[in-house]
C-alpha positions as CSV (number, residue, x, y, z in Angstrom):
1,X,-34.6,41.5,0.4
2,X,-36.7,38.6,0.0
3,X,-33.8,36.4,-0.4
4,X,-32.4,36.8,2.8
5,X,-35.2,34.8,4.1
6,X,-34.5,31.6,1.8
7,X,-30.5,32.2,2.4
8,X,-30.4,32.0,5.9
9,X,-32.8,29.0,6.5
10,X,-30.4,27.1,3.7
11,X,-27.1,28.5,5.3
12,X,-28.3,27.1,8.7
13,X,-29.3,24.1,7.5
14,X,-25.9,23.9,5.9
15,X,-24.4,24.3,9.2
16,X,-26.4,21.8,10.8
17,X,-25.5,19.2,8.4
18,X,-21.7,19.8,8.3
19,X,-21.8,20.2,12.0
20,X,-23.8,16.6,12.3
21,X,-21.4,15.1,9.4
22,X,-18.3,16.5,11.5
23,X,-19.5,14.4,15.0
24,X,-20.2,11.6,12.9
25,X,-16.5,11.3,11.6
26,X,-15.1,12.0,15.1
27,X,-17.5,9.1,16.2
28,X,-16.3,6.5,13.8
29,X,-12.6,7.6,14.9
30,X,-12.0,9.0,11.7
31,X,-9.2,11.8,13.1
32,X,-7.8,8.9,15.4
33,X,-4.7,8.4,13.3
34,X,-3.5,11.2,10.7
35,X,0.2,10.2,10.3
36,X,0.2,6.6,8.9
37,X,-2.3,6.3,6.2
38,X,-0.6,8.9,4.6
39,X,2.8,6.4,4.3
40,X,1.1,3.6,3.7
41,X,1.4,3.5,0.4
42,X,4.9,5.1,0.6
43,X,6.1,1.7,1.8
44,X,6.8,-1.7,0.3
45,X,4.7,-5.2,0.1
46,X,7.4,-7.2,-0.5
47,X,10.6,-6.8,0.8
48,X,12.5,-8.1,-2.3
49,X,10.5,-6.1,-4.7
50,X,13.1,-3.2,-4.9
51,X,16.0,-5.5,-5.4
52,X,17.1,-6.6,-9.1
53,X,16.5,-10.2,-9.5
54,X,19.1,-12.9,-9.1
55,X,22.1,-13.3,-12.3
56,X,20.5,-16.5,-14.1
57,X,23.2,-19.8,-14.3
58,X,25.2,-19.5,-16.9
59,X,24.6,-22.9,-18.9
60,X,28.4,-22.4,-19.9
61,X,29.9,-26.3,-20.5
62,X,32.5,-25.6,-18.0
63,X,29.8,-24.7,-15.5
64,X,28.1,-27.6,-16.3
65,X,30.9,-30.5,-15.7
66,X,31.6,-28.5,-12.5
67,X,28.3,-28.8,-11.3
68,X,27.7,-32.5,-12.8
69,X,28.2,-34.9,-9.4
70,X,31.5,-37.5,-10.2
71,X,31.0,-40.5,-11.8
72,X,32.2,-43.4,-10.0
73,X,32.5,-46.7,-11.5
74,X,30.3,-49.2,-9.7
75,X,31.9,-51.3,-7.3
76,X,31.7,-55.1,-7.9
């Protein structure tokens, strides 16, 4: 029976805290915004990141004459 004395001071004090903790949040505007921080990391940085990266030139020598600029003899 004794420990009913030393539970219920605890258990209130308990209360008290979680009570004080609970304002405190709702001060800080903790419980402003509940949706968004949850997608947050759901969504992308970079808006390229998901896409495969660009085919490399092929270094083919027909490639490479096409690409070459003309050569032009110099005009005298």
């Amino acid at each position: 029976m004794n420990i009913i004395l030393v539970l219920i001071p605890v258990t209130l004090l308990v209360v008290v805290i979680a009570v004080a903790l609970f304002f405190w949040a709702v001060n800080h505007q903790q419980f402003d915004d509940l949706e968004n921080p949850g997608i947050l990391p759901l969504l992308e940085d970079d808006p390229d990141q998901g896409r495969p990266p660009a085919p490399a030139p092929s270094s083919t020598p027909e490639d490479a004459a096409a690409a070459a600029p003309e050569a032009h003899p110099p005009s005298a």
